[in-house]
HTML snippet that shows the backbone in 3Dmol.js (N, CA, C, O; Angstrom):
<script src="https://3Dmol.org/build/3Dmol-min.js"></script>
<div id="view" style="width:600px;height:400px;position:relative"></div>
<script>
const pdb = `
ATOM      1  N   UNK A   1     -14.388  -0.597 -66.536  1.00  0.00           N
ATOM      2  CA  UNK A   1     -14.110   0.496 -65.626  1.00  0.00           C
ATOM      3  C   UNK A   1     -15.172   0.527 -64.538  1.00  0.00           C
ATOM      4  O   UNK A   1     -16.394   0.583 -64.671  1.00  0.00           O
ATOM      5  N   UNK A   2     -14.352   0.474 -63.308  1.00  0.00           N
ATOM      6  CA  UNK A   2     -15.536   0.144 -62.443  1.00  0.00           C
ATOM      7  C   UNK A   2     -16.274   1.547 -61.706  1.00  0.00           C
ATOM      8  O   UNK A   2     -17.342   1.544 -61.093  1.00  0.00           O
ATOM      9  N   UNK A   3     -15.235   2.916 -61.997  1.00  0.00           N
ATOM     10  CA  UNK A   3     -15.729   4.484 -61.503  1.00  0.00           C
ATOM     11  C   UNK A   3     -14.737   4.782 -62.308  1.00  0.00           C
ATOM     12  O   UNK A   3     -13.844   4.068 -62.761  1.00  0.00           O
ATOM     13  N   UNK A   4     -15.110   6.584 -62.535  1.00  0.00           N
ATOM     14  CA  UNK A   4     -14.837   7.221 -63.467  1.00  0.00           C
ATOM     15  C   UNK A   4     -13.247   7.876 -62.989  1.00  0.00           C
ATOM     16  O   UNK A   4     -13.220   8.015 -61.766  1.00  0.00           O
ATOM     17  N   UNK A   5     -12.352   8.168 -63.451  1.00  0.00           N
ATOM     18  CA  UNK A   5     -10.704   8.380 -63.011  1.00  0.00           C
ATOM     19  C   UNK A   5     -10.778  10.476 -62.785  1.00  0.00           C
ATOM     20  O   UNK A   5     -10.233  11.213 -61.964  1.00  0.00           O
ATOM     21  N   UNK A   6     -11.411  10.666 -63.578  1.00  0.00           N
ATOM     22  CA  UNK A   6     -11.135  12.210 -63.543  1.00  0.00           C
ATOM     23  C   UNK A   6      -9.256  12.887 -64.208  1.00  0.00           C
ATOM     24  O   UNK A   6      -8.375  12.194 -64.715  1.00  0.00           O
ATOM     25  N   UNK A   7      -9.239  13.732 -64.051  1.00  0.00           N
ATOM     26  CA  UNK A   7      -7.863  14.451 -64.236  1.00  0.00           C
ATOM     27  C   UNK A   7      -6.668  13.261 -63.533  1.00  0.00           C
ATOM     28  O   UNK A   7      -6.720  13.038 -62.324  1.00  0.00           O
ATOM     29  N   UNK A   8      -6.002  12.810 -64.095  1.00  0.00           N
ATOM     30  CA  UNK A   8      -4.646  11.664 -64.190  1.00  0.00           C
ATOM     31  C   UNK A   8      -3.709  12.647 -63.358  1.00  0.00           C
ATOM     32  O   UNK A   8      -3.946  13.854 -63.293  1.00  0.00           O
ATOM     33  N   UNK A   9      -2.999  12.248 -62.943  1.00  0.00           N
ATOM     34  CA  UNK A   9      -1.897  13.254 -62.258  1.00  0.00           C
ATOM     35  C   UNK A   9      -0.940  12.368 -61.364  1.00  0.00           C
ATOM     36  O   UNK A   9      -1.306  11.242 -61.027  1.00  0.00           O
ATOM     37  N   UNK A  10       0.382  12.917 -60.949  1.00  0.00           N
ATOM     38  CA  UNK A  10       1.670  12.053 -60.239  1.00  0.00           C
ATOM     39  C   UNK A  10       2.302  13.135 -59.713  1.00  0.00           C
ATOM     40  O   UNK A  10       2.237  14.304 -60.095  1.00  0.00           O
ATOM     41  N   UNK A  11       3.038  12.576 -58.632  1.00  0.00           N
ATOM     42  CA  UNK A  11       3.579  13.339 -57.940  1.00  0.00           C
ATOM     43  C   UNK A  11       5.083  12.931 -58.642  1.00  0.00           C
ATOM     44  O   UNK A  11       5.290  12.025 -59.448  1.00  0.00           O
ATOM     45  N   UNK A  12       5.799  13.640 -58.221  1.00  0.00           N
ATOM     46  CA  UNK A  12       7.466  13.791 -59.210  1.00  0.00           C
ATOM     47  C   UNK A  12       7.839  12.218 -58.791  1.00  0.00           C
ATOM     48  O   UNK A  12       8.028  11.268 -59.550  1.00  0.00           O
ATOM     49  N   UNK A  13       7.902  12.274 -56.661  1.00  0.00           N
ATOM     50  CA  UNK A  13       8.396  11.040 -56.770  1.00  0.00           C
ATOM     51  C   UNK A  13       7.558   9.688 -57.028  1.00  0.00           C
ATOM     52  O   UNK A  13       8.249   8.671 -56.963  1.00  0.00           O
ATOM     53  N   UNK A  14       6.488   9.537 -57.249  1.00  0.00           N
ATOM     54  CA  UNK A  14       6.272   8.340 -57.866  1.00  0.00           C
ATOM     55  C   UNK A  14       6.462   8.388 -59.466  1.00  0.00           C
ATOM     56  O   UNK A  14       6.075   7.426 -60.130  1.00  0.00           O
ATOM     57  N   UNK A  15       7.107   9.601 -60.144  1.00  0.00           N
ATOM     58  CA  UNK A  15       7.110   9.422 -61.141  1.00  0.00           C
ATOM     59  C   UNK A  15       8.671   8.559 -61.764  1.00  0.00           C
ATOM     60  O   UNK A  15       9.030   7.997 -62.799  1.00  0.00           O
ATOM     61  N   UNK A  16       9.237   8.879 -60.434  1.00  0.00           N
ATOM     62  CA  UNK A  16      10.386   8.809 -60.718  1.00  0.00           C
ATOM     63  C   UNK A  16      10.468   7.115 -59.701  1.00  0.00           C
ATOM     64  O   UNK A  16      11.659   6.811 -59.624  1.00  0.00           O
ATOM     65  N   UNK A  17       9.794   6.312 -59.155  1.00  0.00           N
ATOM     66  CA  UNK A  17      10.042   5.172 -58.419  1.00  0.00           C
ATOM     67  C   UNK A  17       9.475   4.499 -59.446  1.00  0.00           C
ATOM     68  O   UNK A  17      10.012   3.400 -59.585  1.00  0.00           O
ATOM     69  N   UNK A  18       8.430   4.753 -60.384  1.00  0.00           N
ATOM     70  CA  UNK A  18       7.878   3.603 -61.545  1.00  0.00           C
ATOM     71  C   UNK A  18       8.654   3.697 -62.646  1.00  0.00           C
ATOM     72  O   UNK A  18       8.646   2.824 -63.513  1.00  0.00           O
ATOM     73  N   UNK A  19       9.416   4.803 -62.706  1.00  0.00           N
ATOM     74  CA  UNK A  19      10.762   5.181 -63.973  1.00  0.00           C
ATOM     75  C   UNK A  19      11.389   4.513 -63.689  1.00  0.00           C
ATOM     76  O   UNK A  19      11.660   3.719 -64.590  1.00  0.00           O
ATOM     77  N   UNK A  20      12.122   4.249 -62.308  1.00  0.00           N
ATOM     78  CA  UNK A  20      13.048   3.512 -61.557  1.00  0.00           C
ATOM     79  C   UNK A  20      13.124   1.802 -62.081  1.00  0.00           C
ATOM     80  O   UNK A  20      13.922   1.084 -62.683  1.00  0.00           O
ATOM     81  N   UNK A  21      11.622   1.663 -61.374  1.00  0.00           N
ATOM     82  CA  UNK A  21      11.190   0.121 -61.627  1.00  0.00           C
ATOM     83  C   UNK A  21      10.751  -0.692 -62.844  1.00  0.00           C
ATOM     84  O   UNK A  21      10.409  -1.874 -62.899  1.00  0.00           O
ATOM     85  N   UNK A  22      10.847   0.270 -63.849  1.00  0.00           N
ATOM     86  CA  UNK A  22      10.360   0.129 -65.147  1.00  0.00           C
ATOM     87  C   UNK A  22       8.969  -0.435 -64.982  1.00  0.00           C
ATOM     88  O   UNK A  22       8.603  -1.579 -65.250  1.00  0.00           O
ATOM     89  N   UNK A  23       8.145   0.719 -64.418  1.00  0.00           N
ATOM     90  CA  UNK A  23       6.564   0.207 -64.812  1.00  0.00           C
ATOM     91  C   UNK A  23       6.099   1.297 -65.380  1.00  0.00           C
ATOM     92  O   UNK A  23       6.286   2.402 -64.870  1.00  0.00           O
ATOM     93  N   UNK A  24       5.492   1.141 -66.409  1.00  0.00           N
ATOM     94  CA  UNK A  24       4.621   2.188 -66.895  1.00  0.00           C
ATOM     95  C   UNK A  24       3.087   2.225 -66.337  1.00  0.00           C
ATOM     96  O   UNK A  24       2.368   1.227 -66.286  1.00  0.00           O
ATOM     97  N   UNK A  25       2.630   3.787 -65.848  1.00  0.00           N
ATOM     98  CA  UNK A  25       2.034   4.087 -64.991  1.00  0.00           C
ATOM     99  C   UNK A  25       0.470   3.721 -65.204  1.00  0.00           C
ATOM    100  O   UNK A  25      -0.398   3.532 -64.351  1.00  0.00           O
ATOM    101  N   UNK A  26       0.395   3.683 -66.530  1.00  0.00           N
ATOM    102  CA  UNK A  26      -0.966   2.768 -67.109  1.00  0.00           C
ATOM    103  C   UNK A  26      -1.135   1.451 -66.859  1.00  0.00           C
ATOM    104  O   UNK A  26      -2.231   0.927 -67.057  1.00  0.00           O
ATOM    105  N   UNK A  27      -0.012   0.710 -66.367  1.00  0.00           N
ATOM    106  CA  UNK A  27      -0.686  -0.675 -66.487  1.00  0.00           C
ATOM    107  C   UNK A  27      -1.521  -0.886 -64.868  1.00  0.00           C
ATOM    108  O   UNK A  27      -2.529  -1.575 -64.708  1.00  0.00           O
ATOM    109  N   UNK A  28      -0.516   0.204 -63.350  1.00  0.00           N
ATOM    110  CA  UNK A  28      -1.410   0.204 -62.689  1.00  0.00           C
ATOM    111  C   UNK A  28      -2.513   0.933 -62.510  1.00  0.00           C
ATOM    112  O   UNK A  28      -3.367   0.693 -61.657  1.00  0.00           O
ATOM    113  N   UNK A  29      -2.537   1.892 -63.344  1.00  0.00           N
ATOM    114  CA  UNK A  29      -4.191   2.904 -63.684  1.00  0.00           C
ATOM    115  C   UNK A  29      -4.950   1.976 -64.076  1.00  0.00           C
ATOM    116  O   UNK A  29      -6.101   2.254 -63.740  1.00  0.00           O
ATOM    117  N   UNK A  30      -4.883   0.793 -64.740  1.00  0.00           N
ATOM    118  CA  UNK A  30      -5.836  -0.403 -65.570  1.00  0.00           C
ATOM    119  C   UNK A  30      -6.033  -0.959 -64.482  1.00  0.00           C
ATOM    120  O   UNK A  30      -7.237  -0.897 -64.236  1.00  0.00           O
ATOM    121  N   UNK A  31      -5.302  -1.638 -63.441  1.00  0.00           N
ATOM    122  CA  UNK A  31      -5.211  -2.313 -62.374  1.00  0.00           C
ATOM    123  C   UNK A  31      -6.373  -1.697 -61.083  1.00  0.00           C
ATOM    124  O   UNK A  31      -6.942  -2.324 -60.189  1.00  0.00           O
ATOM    125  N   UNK A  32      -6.410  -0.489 -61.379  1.00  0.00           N
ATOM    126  CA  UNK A  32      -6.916   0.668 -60.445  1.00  0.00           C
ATOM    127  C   UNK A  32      -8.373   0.640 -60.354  1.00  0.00           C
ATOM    128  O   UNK A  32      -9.131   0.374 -59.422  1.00  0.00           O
ATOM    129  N   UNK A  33      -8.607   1.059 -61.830  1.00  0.00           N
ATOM    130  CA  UNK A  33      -9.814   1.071 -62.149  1.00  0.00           C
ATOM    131  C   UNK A  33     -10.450   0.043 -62.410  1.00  0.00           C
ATOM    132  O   UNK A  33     -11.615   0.042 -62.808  1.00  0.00           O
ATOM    133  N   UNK A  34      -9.537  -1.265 -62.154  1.00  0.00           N
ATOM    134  CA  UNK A  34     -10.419  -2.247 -62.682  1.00  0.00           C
ATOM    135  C   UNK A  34     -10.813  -3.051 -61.269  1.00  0.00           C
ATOM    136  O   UNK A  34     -11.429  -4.117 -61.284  1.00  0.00           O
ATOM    137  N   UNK A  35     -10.535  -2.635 -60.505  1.00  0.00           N
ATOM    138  CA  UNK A  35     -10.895  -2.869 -58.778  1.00  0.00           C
ATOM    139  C   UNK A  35      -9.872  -4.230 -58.626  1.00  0.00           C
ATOM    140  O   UNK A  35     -10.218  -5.353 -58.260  1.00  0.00           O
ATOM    141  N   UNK A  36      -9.027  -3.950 -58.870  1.00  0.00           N
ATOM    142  CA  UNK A  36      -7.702  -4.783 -58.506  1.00  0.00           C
ATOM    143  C   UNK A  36      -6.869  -3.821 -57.905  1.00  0.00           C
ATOM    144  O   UNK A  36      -5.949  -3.226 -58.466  1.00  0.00           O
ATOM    145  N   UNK A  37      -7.386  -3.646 -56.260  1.00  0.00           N
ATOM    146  CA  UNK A  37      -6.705  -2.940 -55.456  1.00  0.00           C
ATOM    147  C   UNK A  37      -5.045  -3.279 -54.649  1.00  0.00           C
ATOM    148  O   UNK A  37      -4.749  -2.858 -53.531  1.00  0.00           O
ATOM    149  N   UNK A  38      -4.277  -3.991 -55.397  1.00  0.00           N
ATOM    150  CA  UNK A  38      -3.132  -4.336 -54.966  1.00  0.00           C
ATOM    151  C   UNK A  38      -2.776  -4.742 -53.629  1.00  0.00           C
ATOM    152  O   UNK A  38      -3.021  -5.893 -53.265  1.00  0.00           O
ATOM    153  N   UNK A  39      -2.216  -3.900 -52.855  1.00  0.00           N
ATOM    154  CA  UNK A  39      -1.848  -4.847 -51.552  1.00  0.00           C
ATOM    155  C   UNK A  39      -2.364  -4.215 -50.631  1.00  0.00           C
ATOM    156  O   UNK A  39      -1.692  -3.368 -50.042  1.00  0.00           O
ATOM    157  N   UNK A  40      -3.870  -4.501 -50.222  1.00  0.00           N
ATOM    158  CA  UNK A  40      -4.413  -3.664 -49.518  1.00  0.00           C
ATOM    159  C   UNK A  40      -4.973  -5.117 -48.525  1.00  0.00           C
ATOM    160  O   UNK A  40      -5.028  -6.192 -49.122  1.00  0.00           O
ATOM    161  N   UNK A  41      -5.327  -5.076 -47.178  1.00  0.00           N
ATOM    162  CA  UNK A  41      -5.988  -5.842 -46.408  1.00  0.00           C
ATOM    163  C   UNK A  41      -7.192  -6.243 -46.882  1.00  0.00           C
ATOM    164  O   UNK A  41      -7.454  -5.791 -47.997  1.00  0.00           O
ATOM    165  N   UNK A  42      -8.299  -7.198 -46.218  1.00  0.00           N
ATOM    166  CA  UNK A  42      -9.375  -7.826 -46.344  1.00  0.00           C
ATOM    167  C   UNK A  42      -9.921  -6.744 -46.437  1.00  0.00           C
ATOM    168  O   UNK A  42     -10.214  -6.494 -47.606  1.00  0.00           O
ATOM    169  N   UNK A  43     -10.364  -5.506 -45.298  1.00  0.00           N
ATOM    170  CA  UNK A  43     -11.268  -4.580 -44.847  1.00  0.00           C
ATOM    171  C   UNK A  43     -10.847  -3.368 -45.782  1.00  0.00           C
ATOM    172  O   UNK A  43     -11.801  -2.673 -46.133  1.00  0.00           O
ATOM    173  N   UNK A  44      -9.508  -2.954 -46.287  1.00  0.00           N
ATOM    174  CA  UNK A  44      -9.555  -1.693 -46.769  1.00  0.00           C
ATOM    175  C   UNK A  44     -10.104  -2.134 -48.012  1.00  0.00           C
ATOM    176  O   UNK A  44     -11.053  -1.433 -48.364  1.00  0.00           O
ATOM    177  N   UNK A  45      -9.593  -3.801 -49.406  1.00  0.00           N
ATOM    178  CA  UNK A  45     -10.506  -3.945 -49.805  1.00  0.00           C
ATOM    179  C   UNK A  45     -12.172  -3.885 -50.231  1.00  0.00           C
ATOM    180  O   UNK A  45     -12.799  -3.548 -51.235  1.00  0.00           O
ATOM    181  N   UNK A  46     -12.565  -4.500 -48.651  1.00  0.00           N
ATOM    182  CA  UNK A  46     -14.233  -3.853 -49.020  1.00  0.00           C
ATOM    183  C   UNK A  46     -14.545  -2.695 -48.664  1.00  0.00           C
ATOM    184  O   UNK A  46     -15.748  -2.479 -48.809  1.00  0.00           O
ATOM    185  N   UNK A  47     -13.880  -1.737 -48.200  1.00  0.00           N
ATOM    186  CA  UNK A  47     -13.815  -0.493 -47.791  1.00  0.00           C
ATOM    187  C   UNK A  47     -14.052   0.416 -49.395  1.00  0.00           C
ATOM    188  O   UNK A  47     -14.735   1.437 -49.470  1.00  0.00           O
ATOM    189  N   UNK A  48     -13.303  -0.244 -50.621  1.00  0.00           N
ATOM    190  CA  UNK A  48     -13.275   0.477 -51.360  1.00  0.00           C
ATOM    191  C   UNK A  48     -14.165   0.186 -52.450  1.00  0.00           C
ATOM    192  O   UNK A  48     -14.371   0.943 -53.399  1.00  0.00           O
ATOM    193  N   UNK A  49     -14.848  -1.306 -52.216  1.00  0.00           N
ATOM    194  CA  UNK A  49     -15.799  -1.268 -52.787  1.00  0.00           C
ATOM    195  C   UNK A  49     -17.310  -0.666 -52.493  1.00  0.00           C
ATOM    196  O   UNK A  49     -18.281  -0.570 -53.244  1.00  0.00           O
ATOM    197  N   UNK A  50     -17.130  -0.295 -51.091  1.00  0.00           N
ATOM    198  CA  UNK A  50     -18.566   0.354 -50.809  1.00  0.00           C
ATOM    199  C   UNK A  50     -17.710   1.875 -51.279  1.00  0.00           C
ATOM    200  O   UNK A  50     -18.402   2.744 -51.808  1.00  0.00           O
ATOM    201  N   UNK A  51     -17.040   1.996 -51.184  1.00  0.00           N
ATOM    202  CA  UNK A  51     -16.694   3.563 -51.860  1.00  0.00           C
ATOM    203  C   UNK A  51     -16.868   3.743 -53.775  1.00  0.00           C
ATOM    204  O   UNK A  51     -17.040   4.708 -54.519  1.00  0.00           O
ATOM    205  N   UNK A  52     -16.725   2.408 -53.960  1.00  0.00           N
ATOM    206  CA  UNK A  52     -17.134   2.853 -55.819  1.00  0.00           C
ATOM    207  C   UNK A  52     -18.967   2.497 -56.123  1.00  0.00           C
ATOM    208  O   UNK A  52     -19.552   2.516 -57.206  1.00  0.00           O
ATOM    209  N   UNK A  53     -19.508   2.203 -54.799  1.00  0.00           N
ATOM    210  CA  UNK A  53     -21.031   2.555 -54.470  1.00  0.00           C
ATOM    211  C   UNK A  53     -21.096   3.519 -54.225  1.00  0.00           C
ATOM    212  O   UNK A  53     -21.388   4.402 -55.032  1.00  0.00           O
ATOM    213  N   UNK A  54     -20.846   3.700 -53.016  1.00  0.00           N
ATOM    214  CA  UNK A  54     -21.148   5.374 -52.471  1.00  0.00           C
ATOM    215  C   UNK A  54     -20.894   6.646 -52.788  1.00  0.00           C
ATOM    216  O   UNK A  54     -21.486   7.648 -52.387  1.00  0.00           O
ATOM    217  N   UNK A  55     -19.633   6.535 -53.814  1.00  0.00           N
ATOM    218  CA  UNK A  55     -18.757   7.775 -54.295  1.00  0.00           C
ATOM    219  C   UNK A  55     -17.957   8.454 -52.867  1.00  0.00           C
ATOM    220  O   UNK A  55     -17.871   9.653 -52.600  1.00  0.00           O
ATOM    221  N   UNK A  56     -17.382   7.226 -52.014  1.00  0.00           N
ATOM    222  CA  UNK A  56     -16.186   7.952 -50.928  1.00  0.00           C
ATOM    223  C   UNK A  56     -15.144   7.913 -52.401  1.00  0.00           C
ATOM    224  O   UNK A  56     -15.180   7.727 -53.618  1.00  0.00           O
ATOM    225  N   UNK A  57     -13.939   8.343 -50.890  1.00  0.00           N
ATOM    226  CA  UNK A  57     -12.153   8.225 -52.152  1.00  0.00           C
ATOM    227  C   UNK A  57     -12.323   6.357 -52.140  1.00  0.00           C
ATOM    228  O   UNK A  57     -13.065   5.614 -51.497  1.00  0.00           O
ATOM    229  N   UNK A  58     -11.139   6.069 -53.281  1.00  0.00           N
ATOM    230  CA  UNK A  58     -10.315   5.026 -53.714  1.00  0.00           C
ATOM    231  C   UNK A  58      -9.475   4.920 -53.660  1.00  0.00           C
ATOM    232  O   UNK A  58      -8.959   5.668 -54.490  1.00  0.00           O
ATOM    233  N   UNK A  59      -8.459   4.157 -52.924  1.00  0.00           N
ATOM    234  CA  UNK A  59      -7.070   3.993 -52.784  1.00  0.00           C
ATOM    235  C   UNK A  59      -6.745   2.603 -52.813  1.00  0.00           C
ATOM    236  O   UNK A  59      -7.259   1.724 -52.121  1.00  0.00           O
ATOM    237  N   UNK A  60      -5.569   2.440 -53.941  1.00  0.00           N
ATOM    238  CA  UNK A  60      -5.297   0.978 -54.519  1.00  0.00           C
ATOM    239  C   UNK A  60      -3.688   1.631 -54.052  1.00  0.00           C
ATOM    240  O   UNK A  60      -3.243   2.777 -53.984  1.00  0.00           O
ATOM    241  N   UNK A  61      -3.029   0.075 -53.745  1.00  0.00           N
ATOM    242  CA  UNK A  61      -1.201   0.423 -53.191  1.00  0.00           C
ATOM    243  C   UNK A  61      -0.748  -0.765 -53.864  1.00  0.00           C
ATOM    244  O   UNK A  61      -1.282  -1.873 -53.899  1.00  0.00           O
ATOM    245  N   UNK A  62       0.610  -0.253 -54.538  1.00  0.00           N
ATOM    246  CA  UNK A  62       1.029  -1.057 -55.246  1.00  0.00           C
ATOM    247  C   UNK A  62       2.382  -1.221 -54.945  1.00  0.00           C
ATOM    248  O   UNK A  62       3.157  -0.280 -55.117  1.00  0.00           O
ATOM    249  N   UNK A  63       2.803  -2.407 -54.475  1.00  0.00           N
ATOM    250  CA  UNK A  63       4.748  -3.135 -54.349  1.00  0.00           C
ATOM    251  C   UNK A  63       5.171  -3.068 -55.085  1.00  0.00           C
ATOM    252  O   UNK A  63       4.754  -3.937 -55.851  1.00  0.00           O
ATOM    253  N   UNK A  64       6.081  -2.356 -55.614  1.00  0.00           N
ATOM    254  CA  UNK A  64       6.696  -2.349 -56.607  1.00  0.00           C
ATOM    255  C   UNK A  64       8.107  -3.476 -57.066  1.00  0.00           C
ATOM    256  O   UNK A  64       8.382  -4.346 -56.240  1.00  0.00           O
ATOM    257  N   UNK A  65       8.651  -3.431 -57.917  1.00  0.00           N
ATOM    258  CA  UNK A  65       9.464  -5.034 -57.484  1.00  0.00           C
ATOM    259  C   UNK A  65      10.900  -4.196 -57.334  1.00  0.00           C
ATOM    260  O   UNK A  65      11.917  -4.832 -57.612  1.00  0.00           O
ATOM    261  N   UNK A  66      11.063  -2.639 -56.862  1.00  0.00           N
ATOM    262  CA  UNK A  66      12.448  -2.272 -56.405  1.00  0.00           C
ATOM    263  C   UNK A  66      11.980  -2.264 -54.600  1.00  0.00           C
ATOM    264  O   UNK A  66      12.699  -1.894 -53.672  1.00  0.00           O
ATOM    265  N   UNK A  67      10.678  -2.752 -54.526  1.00  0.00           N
ATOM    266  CA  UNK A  67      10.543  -2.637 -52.686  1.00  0.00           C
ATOM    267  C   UNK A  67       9.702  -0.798 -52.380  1.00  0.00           C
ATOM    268  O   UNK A  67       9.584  -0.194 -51.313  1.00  0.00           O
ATOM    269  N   UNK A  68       9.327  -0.435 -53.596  1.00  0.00           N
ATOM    270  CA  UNK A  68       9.017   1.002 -53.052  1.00  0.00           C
ATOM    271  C   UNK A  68       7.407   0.956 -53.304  1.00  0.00           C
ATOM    272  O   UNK A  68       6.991   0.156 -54.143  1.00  0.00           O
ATOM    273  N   UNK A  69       6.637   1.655 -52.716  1.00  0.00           N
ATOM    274  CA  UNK A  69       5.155   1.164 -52.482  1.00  0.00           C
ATOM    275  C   UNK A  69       4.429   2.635 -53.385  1.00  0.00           C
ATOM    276  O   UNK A  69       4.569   3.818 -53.072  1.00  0.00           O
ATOM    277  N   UNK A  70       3.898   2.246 -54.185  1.00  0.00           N
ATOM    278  CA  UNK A  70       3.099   3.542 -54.934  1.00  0.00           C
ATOM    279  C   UNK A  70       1.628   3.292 -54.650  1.00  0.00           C
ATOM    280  O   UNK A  70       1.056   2.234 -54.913  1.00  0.00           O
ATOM    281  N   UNK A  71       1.082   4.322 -54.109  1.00  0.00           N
ATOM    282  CA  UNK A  71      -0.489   4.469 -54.099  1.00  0.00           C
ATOM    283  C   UNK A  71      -1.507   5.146 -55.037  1.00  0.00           C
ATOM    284  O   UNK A  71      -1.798   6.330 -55.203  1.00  0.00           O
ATOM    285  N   UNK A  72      -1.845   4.281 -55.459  1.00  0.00           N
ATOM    286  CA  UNK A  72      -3.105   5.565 -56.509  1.00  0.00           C
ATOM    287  C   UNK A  72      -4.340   5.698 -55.503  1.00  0.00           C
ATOM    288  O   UNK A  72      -4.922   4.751 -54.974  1.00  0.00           O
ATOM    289  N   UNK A  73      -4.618   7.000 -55.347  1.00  0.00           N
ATOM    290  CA  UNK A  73      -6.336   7.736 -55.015  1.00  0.00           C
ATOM    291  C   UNK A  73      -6.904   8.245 -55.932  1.00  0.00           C
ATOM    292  O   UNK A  73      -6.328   9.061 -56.652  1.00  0.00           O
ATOM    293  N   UNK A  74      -8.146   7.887 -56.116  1.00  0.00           N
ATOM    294  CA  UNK A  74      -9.071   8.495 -56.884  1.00  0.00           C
ATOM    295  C   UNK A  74      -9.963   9.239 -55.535  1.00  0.00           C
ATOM    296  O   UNK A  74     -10.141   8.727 -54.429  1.00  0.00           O
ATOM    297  N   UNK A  75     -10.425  10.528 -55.986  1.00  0.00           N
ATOM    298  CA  UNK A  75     -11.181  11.280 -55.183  1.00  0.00           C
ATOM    299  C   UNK A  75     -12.072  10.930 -54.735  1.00  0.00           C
ATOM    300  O   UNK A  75     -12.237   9.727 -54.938  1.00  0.00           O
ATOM    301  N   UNK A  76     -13.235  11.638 -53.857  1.00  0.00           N
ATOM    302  CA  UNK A  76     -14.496  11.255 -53.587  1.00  0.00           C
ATOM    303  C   UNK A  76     -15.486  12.066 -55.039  1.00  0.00           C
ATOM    304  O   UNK A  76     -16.481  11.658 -55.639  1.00  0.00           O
ATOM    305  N   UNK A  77     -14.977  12.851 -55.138  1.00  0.00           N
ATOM    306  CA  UNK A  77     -16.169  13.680 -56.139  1.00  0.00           C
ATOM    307  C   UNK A  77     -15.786  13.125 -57.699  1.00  0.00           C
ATOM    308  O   UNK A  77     -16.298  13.629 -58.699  1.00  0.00           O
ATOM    309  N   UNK A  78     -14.789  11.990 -57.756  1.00  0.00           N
ATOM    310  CA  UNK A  78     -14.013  11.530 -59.190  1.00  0.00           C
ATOM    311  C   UNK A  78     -13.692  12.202 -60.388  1.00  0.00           C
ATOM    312  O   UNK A  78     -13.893  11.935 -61.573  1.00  0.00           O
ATOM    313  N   UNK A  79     -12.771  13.781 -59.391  1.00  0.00           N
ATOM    314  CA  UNK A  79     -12.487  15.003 -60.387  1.00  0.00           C
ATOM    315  C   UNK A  79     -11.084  14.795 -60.430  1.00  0.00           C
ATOM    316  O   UNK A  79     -10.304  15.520 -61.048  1.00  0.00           O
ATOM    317  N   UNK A  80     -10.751  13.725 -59.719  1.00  0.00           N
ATOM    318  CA  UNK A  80      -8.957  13.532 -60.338  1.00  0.00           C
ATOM    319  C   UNK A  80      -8.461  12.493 -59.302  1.00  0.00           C
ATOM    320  O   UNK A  80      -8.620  12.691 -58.097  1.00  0.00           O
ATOM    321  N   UNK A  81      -7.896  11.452 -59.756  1.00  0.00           N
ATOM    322  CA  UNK A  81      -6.904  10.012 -59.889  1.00  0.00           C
ATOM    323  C   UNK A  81      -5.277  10.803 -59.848  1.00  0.00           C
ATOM    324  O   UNK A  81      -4.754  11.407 -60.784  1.00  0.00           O
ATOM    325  N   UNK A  82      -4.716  10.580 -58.488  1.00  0.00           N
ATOM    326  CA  UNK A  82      -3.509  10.647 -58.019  1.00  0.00           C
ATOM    327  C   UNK A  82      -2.411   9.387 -58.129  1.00  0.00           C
ATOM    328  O   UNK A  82      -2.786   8.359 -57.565  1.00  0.00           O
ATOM    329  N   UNK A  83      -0.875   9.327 -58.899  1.00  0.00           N
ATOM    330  CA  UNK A  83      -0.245   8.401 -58.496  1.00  0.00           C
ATOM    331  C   UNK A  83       0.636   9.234 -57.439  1.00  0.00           C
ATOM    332  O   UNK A  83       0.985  10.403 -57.605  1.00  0.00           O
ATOM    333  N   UNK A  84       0.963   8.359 -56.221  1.00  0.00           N
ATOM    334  CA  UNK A  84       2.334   9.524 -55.075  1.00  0.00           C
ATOM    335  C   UNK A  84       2.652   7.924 -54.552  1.00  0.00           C
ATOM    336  O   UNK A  84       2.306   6.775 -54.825  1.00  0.00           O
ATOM    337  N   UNK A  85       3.703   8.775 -53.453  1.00  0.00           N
ATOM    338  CA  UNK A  85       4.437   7.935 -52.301  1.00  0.00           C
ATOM    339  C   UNK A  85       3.575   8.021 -51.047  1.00  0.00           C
ATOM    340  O   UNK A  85       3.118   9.119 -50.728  1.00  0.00           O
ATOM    341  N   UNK A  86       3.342   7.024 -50.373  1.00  0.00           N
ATOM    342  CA  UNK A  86       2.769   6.884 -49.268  1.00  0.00           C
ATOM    343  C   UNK A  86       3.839   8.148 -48.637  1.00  0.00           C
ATOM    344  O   UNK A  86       3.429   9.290 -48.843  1.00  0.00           O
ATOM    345  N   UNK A  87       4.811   8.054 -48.091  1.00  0.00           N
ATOM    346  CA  UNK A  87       5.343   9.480 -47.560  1.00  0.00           C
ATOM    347  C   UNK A  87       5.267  10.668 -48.136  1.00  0.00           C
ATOM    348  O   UNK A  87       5.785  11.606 -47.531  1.00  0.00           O
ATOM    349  N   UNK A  88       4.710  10.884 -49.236  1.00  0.00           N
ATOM    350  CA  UNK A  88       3.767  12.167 -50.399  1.00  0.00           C
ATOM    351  C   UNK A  88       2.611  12.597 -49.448  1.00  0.00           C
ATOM    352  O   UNK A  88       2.604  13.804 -49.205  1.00  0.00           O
ATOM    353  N   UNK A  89       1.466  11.728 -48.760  1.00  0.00           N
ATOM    354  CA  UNK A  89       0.534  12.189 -48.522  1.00  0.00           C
ATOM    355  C   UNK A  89       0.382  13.172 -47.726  1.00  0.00           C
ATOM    356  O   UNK A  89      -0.742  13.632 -47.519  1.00  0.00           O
TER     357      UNK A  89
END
`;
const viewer = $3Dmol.createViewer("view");
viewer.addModel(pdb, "pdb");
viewer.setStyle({}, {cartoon: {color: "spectrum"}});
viewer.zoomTo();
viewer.render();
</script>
């Protein structure tokens, strides 16, 4: 675990696009925390590793294989780990 997750939490519709896609929401929380930031650029990449230095937010985005994109954030203060829809935010 590379920072601490805090309070777990989802928004309805990503609960319902990883229901959809048959992923269970732990395997990308493992993915999350394990700084396997999914489909993120070169820069938002190291962006988020100076953030699990510094204590900014964390945001890992994940393709899902129905085409629908789920994002997990972890906070800046790491009092709670969000799964949503990029159109959620």
């Amino acid at each position: 675990m590379k920072f601490e997750l805090g309070a777990i939490v989802a928004t309805p519709g990503a609960l319902a696009a990883m229901e959809e896609a048959g992923i269970n929401p732990a395997s990308l929380l493992l993915k999350h925390v394990s700084g396997d930031w999914g489909d993120l650029c070169p820069e938002d990449r190291a962006e988020n590793e100076l953030s699990v230095k510094a204590g900014f937010r964390i945001l890992s985005s994940y393709k899902l294989e129905s085409g629908c994109k789920i994002w997990i954030i972890t906070e800046a203060d790491r009092s709670a780990t969000t799964f949503l829809l990029p159109s959620e935010y």
